[in-house]
C-alpha positions as a LaTeX table, in Angstrom:
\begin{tabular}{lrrr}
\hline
Residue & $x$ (\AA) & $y$ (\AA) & $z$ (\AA) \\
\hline
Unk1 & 9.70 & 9.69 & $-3.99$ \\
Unk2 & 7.57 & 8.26 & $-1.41$ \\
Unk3 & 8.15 & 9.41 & 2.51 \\
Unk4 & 9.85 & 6.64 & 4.64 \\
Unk5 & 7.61 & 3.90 & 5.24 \\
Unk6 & 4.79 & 4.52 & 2.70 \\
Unk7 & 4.34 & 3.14 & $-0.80$ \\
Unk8 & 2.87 & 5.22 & $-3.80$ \\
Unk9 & 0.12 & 3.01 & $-5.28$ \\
Unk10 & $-2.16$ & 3.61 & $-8.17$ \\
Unk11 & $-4.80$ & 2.17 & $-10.34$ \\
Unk12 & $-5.44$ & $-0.13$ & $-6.84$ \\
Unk13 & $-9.58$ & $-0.77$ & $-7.15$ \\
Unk14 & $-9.23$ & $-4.27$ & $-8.51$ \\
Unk15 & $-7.17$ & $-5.19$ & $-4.87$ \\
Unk16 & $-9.75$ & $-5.71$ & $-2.25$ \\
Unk17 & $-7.34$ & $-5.30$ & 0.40 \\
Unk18 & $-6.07$ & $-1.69$ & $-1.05$ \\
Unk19 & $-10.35$ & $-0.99$ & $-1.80$ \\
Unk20 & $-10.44$ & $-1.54$ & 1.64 \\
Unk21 & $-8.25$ & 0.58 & 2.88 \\
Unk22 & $-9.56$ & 3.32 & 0.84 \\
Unk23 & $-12.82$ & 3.26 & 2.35 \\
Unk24 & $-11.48$ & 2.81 & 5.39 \\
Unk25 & $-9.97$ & 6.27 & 5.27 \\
Unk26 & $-12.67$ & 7.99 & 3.62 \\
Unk27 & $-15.06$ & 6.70 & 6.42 \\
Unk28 & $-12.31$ & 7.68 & 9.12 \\
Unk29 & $-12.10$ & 11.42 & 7.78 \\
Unk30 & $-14.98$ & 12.24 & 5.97 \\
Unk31 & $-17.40$ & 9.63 & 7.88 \\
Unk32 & $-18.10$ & 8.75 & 3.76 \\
Unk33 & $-19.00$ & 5.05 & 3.50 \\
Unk34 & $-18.37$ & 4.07 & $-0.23$ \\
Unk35 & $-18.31$ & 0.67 & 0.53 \\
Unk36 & $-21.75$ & 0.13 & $-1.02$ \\
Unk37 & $-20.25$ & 0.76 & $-3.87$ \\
Unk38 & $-19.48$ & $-2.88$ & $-4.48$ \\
Unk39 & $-23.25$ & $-3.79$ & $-4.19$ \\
Unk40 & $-24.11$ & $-1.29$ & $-7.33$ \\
Unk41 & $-21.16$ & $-2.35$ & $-9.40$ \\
Unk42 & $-17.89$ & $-0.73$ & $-7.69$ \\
Unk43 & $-15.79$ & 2.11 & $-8.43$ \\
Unk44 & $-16.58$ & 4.57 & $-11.74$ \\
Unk45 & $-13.97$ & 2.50 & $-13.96$ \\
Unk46 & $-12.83$ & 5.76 & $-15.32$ \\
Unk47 & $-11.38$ & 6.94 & $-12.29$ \\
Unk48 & $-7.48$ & 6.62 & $-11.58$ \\
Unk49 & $-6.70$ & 6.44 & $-8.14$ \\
Unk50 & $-3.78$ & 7.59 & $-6.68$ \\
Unk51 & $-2.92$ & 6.69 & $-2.84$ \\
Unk52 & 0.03 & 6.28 & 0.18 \\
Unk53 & $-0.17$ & 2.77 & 2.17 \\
Unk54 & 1.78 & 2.35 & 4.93 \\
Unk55 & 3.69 & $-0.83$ & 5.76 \\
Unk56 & 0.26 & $-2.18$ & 7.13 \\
Unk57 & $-1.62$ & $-1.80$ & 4.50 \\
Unk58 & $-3.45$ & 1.09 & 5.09 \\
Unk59 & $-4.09$ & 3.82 & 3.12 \\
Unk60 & $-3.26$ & 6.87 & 4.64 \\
Unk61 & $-3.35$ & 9.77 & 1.54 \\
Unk62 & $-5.47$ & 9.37 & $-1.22$ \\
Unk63 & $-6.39$ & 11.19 & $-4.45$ \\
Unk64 & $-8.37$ & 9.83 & $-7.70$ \\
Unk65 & $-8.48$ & 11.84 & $-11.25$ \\
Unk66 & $-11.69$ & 11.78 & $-13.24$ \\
Unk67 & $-11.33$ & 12.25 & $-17.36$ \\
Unk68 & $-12.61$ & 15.94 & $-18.86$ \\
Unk69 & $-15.37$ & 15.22 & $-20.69$ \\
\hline
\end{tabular}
């Protein structure tokens, strides 16, 4: 169950608006910018990402799973 006010997305790359967000808050903690990422092809399609948005859109928690290979 998601905590008041934020909504449990996954599998959210294809949304530009939720892509967004995510590199929003990975430049906002981590000062990571992986919005290049677009200009070399986007996100590993293998990953599965897993993140909170709150009622603005933003994503606030994040976590992505990579296959075992």
């Amino acid at each position: 169950m998601a905590p008041a006010g934020l909504t449990l997305r996954q599998g959210y790359f294809e949304d530009p608006r939720s892509f967004q967000g995510l590199v929003d808050l990975l430049q906002d903690v981590f000062g990571i910018d992986i919005g290049a990422q677009n200009l070399l092809g986007g996100p590993d399609p293998t990953c599965m990402p897993f993140g909170y948005f709150d009622t603005d859109g933003r994503c606030v928690a994040n976590f992505s799973v990579f296959p075992c290979r």
